[in-house]
Every structure is written in structure tokens, then in C-alpha cells.
GUTOR-282162 format. One record per residue: x, y, z of N, C-alpha, C, O, CB in turn; residue in three letters; residue number from 1. Coordinates in nm, 2 decimals. Glycine has a CB too. Example, Ala and Ser with C-alpha at 12.3 -4.5 7.8 and 13.67 -1.06 7.14 Angstrom:
<kollum n_u="1.32" n_v="-0.57" n_w="0.78" ca_u="1.23" ca_v="-0.45" ca_w="0.78" c_u="1.32" c_v="-0.33" c_w="0.78" o_u="1.42" o_v="-0.33" o_w="0.85" cb_u="1.13" cb_v="-0.45" cb_w="0.90" lokol="ala" zanu="1"/>
<kollum n_u="1.28" n_v="-0.22" n_w="0.71" ca_u="1.37" ca_v="-0.11" ca_w="0.71" c_u="1.29" c_v="0.00" c_w="0.79" o_u="1.34" o_v="0.11" o_w="0.80" cb_u="1.41" cb_v="-0.06" cb_w="0.57" lokol="ser" zanu="2"/>
% end
This chain:
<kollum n_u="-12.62" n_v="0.20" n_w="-0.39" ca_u="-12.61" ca_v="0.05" ca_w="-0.39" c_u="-12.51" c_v="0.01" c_w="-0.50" o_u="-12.52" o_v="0.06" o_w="-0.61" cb_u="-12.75" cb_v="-0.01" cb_w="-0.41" lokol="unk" zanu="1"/>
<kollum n_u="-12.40" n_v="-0.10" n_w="-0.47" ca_u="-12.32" ca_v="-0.13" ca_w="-0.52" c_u="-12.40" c_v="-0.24" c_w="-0.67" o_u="-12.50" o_v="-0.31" o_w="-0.65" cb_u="-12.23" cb_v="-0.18" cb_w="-0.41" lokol="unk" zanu="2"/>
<kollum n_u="-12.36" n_v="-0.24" n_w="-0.75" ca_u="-12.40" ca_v="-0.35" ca_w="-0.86" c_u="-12.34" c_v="-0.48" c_w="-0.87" o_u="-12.23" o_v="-0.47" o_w="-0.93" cb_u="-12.39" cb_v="-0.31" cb_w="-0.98" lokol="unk" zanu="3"/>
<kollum n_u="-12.38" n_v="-0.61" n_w="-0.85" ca_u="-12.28" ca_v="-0.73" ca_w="-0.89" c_u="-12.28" c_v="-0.75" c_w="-1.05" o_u="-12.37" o_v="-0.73" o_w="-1.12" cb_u="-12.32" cb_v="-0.87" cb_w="-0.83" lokol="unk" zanu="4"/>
<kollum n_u="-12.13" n_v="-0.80" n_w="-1.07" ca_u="-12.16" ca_v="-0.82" ca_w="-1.25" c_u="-12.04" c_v="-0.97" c_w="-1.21" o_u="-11.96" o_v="-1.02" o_w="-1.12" cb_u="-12.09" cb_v="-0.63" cb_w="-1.41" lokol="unk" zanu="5"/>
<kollum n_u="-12.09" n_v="-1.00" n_w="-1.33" ca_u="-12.03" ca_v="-1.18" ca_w="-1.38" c_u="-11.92" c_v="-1.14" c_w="-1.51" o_u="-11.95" o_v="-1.06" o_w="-1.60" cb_u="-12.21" cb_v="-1.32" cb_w="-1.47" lokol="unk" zanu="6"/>
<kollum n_u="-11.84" n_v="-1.19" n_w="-1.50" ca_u="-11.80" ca_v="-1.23" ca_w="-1.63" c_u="-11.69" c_v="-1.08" c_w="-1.66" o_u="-11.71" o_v="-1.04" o_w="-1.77" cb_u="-11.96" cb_v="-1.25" cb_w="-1.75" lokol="unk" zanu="7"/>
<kollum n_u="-11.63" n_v="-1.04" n_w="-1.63" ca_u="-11.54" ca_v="-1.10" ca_w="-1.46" c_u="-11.61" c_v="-1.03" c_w="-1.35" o_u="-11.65" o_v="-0.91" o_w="-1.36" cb_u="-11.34" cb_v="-1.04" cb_w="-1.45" lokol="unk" zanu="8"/>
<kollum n_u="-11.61" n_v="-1.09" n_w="-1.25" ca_u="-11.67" ca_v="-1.11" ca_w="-1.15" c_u="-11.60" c_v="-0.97" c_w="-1.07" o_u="-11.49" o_v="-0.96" o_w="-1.03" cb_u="-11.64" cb_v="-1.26" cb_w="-1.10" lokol="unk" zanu="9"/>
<kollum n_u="-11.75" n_v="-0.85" n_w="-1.05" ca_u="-11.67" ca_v="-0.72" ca_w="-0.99" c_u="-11.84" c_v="-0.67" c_w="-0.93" o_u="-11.95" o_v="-0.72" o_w="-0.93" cb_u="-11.57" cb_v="-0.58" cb_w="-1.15" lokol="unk" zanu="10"/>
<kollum n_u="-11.77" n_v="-0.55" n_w="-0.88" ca_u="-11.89" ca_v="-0.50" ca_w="-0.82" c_u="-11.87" c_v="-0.38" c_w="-0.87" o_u="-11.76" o_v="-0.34" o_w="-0.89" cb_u="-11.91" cb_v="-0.51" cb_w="-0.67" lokol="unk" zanu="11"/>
<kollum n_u="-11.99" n_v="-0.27" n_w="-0.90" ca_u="-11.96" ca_v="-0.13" ca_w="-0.95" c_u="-12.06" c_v="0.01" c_w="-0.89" o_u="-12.17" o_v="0.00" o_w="-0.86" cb_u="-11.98" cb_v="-0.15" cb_w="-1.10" lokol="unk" zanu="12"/>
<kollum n_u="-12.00" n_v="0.08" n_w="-0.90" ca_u="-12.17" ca_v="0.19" ca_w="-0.89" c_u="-12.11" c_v="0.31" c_w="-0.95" o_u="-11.99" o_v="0.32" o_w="-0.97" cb_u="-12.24" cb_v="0.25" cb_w="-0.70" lokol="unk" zanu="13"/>
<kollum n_u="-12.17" n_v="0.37" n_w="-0.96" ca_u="-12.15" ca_v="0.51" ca_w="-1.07" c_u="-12.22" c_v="0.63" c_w="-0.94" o_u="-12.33" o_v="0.62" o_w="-0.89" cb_u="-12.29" cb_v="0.48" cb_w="-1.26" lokol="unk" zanu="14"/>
<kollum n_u="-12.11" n_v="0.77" n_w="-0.90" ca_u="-12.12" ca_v="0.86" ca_w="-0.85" c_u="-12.17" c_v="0.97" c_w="-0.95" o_u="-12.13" o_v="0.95" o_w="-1.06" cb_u="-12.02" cb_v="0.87" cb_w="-0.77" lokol="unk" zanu="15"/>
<kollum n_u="-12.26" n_v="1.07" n_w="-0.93" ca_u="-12.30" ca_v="1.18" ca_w="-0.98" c_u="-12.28" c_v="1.31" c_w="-0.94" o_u="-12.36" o_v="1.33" o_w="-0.85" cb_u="-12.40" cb_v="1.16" cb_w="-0.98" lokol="unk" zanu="16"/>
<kollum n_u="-12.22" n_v="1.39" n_w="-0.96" ca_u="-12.19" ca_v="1.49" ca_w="-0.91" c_u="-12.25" c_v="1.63" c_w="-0.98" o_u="-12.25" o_v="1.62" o_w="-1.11" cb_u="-12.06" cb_v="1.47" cb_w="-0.89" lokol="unk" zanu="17"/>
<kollum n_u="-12.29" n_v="1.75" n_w="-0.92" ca_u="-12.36" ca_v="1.89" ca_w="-0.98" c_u="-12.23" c_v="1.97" c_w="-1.01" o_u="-12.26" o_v="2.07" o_w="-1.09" cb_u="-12.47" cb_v="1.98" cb_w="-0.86" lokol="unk" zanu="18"/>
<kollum n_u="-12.11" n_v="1.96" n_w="-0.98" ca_u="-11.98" ca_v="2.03" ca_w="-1.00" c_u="-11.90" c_v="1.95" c_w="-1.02" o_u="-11.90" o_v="1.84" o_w="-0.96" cb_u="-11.94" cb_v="2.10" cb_w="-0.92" lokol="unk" zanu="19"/>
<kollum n_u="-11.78" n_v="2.01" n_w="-1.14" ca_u="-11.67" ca_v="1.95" ca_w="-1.14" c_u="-11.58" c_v="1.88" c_w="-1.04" o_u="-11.51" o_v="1.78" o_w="-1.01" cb_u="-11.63" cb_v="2.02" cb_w="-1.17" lokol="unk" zanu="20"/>
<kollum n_u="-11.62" n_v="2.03" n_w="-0.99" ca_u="-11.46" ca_v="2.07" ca_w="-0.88" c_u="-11.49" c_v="1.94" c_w="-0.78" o_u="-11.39" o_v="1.89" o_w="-0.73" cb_u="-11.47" cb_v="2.27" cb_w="-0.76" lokol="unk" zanu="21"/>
<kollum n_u="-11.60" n_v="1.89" n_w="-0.76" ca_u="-11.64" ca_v="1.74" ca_w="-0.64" c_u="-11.59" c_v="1.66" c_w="-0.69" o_u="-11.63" o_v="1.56" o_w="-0.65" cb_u="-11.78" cb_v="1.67" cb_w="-0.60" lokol="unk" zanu="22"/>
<kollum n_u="-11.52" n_v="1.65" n_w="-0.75" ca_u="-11.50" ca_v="1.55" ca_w="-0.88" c_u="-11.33" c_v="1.48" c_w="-0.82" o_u="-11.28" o_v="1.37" o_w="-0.80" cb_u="-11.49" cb_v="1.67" cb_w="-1.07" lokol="unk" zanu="23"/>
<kollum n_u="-11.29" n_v="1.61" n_w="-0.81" ca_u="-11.13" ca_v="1.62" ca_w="-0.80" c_u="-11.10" c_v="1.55" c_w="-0.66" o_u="-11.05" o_v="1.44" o_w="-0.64" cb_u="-11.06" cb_v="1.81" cb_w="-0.80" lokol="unk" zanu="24"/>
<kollum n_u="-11.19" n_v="1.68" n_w="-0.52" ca_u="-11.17" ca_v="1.60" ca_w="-0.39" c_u="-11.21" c_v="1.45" c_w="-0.41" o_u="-11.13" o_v="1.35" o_w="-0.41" cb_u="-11.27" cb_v="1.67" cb_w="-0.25" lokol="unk" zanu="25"/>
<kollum n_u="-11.35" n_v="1.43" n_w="-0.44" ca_u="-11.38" ca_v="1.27" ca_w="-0.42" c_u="-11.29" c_v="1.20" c_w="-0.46" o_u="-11.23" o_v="1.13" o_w="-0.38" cb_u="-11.49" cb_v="1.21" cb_w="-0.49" lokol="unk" zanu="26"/>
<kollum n_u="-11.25" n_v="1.22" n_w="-0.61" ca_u="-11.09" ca_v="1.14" ca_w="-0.63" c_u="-11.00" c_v="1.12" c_w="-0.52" o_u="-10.95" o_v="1.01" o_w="-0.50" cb_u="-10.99" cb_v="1.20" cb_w="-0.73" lokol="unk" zanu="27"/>
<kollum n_u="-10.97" n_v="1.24" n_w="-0.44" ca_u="-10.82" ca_v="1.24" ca_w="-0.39" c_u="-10.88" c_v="1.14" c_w="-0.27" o_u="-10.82" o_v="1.03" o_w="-0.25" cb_u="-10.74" cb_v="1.41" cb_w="-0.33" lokol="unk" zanu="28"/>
<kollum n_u="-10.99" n_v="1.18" n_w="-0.22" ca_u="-11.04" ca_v="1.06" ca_w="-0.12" c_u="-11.01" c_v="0.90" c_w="-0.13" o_u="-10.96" o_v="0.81" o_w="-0.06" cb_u="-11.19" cb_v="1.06" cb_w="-0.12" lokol="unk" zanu="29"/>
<kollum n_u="-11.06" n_v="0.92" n_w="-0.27" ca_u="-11.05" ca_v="0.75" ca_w="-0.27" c_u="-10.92" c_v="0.70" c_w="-0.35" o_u="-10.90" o_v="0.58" o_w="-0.38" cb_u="-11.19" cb_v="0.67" cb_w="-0.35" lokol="unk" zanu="30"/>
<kollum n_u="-10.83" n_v="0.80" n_w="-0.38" ca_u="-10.66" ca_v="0.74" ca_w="-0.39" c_u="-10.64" c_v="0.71" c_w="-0.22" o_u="-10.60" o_v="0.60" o_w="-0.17" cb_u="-10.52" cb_v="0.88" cb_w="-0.46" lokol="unk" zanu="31"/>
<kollum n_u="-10.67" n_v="0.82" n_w="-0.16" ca_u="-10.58" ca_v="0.76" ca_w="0.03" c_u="-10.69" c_v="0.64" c_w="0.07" o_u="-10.68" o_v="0.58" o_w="0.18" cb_u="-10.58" cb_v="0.93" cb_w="0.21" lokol="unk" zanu="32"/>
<kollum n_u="-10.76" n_v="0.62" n_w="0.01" ca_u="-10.84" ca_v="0.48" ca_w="0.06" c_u="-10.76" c_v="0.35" c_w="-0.01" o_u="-10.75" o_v="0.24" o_w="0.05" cb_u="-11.04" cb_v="0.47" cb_w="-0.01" lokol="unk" zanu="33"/>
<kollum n_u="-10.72" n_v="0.38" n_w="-0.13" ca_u="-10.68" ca_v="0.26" ca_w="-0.19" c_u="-10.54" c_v="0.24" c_w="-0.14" o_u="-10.49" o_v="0.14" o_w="-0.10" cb_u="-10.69" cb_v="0.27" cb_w="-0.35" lokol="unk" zanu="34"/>
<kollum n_u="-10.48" n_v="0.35" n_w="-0.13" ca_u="-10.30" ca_v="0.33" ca_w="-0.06" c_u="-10.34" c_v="0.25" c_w="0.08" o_u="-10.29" o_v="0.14" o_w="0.11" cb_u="-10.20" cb_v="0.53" cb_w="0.00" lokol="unk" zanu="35"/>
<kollum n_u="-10.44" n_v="0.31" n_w="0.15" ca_u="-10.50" ca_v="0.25" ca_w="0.32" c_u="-10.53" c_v="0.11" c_w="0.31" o_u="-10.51" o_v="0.05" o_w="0.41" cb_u="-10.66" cb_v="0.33" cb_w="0.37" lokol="unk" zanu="36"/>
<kollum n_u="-10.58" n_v="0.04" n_w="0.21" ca_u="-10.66" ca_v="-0.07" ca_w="0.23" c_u="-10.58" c_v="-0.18" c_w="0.13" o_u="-10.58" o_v="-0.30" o_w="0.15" cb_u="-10.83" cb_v="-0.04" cb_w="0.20" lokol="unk" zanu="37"/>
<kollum n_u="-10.49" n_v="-0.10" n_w="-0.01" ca_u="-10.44" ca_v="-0.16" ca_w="-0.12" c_u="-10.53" c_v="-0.28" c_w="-0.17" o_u="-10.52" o_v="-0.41" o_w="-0.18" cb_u="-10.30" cb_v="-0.21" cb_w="-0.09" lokol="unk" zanu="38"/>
<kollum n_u="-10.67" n_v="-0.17" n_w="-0.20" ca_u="-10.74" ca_v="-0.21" ca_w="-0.31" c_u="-10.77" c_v="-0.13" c_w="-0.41" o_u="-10.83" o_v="-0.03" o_w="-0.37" cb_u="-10.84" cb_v="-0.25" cb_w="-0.28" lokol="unk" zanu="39"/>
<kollum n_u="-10.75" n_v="-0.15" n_w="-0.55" ca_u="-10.73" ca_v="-0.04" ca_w="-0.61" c_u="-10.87" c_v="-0.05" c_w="-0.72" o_u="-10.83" o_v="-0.10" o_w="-0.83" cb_u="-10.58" cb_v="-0.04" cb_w="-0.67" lokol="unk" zanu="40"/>
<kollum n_u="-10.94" n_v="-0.04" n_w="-0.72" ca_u="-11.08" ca_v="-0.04" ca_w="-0.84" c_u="-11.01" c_v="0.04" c_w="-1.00" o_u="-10.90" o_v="0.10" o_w="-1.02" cb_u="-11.25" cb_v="0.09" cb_w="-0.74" lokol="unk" zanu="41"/>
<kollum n_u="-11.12" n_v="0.01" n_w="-1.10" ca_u="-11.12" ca_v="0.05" ca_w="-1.17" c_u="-11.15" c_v="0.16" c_w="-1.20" o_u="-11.27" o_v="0.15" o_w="-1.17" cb_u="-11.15" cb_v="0.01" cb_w="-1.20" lokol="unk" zanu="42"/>
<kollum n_u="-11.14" n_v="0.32" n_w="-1.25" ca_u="-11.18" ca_v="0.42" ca_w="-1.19" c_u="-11.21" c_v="0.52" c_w="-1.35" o_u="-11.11" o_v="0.53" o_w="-1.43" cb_u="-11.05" cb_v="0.46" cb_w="-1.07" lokol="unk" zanu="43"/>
<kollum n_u="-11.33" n_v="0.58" n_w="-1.38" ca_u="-11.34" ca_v="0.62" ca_w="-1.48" c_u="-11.43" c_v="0.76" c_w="-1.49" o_u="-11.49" o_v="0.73" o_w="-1.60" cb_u="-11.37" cb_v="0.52" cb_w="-1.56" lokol="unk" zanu="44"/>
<kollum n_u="-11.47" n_v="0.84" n_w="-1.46" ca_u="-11.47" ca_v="0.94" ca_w="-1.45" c_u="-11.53" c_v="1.08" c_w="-1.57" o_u="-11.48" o_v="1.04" o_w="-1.68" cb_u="-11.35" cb_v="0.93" cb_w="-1.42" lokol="unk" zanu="45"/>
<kollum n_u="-11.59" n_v="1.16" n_w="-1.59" ca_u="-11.67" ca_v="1.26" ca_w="-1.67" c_u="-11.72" c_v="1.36" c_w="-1.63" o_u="-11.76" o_v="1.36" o_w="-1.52" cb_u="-11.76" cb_v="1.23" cb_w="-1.72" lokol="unk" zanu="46"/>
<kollum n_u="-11.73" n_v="1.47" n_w="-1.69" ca_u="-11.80" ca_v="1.56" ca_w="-1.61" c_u="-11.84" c_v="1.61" c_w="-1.50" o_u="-11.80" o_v="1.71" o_w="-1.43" cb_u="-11.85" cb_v="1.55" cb_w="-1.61" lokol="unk" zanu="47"/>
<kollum n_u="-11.97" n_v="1.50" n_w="-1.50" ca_u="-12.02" ca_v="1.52" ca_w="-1.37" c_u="-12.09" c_v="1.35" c_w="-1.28" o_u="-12.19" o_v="1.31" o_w="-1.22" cb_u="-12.16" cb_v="1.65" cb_w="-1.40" lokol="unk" zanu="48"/>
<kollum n_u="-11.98" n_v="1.29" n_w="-1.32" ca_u="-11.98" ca_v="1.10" ca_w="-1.27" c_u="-11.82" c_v="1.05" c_w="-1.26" o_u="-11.71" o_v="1.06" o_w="-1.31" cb_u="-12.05" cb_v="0.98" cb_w="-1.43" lokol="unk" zanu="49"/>
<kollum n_u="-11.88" n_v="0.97" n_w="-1.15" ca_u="-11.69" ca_v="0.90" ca_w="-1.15" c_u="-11.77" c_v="0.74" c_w="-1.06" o_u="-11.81" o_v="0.70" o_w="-0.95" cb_u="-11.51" cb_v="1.06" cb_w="-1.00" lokol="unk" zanu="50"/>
<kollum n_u="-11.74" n_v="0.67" n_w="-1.22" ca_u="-11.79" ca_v="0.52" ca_w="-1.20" c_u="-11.66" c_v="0.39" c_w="-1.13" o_u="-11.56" o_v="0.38" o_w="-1.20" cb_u="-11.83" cb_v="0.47" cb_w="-1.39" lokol="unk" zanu="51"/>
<kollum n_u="-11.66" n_v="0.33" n_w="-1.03" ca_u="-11.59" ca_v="0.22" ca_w="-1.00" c_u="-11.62" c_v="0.13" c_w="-1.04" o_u="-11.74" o_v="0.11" o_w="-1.06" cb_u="-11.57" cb_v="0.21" cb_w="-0.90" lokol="unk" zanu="52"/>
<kollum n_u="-11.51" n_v="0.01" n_w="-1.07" ca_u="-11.52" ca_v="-0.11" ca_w="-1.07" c_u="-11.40" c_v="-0.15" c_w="-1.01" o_u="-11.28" o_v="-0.12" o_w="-1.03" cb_u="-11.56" cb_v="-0.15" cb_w="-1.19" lokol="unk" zanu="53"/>
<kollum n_u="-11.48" n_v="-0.26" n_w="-0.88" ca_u="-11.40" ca_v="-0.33" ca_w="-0.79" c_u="-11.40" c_v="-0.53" c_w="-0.84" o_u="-11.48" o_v="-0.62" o_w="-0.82" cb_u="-11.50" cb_v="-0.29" cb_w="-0.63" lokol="unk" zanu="54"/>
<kollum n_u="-11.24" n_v="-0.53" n_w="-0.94" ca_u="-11.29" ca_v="-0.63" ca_w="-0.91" c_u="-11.28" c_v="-0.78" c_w="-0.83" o_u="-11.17" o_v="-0.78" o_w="-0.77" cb_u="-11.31" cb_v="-0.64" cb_w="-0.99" lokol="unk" zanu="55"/>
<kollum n_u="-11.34" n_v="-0.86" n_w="-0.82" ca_u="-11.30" ca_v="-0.96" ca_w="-0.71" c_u="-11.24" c_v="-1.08" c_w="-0.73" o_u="-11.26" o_v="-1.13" o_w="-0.84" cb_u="-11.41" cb_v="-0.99" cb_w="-0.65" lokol="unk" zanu="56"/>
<kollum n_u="-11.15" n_v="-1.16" n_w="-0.64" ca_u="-11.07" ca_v="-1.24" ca_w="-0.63" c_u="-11.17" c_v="-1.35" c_w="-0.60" o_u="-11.16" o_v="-1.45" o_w="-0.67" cb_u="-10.96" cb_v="-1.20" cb_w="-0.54" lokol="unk" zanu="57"/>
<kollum n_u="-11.26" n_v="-1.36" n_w="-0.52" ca_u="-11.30" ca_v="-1.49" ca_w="-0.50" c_u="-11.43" c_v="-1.48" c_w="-0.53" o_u="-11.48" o_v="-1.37" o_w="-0.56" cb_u="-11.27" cb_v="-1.55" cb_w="-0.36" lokol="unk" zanu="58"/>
<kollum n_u="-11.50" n_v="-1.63" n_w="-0.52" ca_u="-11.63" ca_v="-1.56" ca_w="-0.60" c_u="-11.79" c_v="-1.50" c_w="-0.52" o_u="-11.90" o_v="-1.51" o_w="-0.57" cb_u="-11.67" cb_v="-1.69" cb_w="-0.72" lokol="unk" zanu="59"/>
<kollum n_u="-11.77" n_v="-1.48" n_w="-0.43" ca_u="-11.80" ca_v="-1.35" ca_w="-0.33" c_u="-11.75" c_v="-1.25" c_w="-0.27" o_u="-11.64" o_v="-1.27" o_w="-0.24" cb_u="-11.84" cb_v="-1.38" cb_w="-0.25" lokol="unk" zanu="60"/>
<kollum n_u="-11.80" n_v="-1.12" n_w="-0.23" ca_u="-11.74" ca_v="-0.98" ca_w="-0.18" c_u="-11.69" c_v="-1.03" c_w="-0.09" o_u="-11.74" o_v="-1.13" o_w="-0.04" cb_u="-11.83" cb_v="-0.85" cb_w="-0.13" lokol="unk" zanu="61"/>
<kollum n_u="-11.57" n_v="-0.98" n_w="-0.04" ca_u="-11.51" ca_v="-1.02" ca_w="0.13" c_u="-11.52" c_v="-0.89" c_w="0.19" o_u="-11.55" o_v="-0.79" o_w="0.13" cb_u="-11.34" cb_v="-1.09" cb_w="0.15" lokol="unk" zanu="62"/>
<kollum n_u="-11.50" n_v="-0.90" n_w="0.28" ca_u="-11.49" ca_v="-0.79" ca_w="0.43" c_u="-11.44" c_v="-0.69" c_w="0.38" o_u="-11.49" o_v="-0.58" o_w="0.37" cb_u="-11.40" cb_v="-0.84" cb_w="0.57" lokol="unk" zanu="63"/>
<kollum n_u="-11.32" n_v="-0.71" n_w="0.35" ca_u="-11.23" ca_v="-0.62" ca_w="0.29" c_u="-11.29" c_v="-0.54" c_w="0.20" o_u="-11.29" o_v="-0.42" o_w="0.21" cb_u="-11.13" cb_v="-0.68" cb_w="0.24" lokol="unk" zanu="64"/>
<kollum n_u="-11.34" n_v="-0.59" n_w="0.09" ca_u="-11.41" ca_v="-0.50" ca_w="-0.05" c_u="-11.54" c_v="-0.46" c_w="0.02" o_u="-11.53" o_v="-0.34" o_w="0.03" cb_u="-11.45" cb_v="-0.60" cb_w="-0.22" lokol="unk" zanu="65"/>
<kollum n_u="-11.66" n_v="-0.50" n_w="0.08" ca_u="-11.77" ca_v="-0.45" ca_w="0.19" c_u="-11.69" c_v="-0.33" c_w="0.24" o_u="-11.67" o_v="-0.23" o_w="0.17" cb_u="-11.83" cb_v="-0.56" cb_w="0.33" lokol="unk" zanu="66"/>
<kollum n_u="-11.64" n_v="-0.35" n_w="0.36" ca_u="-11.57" ca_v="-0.20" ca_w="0.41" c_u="-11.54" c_v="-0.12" c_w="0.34" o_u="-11.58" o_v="-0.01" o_w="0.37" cb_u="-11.47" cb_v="-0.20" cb_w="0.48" lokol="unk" zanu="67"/>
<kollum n_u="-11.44" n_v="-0.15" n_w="0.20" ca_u="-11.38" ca_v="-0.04" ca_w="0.09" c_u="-11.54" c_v="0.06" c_w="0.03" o_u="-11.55" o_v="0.18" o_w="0.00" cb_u="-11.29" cb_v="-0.16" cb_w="-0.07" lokol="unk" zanu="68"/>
<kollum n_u="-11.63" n_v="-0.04" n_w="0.03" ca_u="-11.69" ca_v="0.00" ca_w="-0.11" c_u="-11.81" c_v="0.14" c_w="0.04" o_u="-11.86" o_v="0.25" o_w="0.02" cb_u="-11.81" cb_v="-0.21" cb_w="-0.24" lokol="unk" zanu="69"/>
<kollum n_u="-11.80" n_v="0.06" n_w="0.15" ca_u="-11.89" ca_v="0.15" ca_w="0.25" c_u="-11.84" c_v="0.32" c_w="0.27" o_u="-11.90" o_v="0.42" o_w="0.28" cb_u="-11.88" cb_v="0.07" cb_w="0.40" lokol="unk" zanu="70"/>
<kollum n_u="-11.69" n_v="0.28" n_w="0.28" ca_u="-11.62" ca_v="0.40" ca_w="0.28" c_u="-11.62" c_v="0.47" c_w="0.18" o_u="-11.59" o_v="0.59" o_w="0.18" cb_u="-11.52" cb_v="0.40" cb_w="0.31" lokol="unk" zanu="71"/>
<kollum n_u="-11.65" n_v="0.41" n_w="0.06" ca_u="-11.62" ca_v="0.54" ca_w="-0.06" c_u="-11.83" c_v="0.53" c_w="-0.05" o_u="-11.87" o_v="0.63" o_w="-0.11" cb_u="-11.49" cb_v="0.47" cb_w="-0.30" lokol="unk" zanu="72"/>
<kollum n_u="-11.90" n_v="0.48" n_w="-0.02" ca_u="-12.05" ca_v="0.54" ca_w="-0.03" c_u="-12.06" c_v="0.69" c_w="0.10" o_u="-12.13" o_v="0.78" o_w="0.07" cb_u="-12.20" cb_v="0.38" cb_w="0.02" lokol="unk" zanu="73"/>
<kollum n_u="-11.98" n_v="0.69" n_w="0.22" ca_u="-11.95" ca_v="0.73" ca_w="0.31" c_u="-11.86" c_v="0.87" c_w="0.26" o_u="-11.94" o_v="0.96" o_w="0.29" cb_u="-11.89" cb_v="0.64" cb_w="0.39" lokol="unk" zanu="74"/>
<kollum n_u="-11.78" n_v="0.91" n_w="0.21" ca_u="-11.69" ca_v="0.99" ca_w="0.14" c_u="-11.83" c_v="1.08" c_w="0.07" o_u="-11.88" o_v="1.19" o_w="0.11" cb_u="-11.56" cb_v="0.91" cb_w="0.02" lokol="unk" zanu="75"/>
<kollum n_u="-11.88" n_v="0.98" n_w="-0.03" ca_u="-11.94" ca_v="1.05" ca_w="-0.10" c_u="-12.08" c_v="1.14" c_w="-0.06" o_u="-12.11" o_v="1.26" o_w="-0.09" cb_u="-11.96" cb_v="0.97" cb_w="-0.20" lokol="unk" zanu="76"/>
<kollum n_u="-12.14" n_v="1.08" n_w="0.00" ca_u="-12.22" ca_v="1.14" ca_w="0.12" c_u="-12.23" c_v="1.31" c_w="0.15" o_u="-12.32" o_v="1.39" o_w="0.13" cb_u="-12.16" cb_v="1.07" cb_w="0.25" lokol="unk" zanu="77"/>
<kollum n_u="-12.06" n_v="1.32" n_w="0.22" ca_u="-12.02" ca_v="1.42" ca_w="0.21" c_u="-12.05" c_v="1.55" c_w="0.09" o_u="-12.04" o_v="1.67" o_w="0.11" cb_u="-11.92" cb_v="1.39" cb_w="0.21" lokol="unk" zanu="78"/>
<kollum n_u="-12.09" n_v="1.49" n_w="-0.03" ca_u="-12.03" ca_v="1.57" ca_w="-0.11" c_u="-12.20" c_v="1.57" c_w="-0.16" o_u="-12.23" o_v="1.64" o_w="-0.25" cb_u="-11.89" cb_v="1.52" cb_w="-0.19" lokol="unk" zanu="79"/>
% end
């Protein structure tokens, strides 16, 4: 589940991962999502976590960021 935050106005969730190495593919996933859709989140990364922040232009999620944020919960799934 994605998180809403205020102040600036974004949405976020934090991925967990048991290996590095998931670390690297999940990235490369969600670079060809962001070239695909040209939305680019905040992107920050450790270990074994790689946290987004998406943030938003108007002051609700649109279609566009919903679909983005489904596909990277979808990617991760995978992993």
C-alpha cells in the first residue's frame, strides 16, 4: 500500500528485499517504467529496501500515477 504525505504533496512506499542482487533487477524495472510513462519518482535505496517517492502535480493521484505506482507493486511481486 502506497502512503499519502502533505507538505509536498507525494505518495510513497518502501520495498524490502532478502538479497541484494533484487535490488539491481527491481531498479532496472522501474527505470523502463519511468522512460514508458515519463514519471520519474524519487528513488533511494539500501541494502535490502528501495523506498519511492512519487510526487504529485495536482492535489489528488491521477490515473497516470495509480497505474505507475500498480506496476511497480506488480514488478515487485515478482521478486
Amino acid at each position: 500500500m502506497w502512503n499519502e504525505r502533505e507538505s509536498p504533496l507525494r505518495i510513497e512506499k518502501r520495498f524490502e528485499f532478502d538479497q541484494y542482487s533484487k535490488i539491481s533487477k527491481f531498479m532496472g524495472e522501474i527505470e523502463k517504467l519511468c522512460k514508458d510513462r515519463d514519471i520519474y519518482p524519487n528513488i533511494s535505496f539500501g541494502k535490502n529496501f528501495v523506498s519511492l517517492s512519487i510526487f504529485l502535480d495536482n492535489k489528488e493521484i491521477s490515473e497516470k500515477e495509480k497505474e505507475f505506482s500498480m506496476d511497480i507493486d506488480k514488478f515487485f511481486s515478482e521478486y
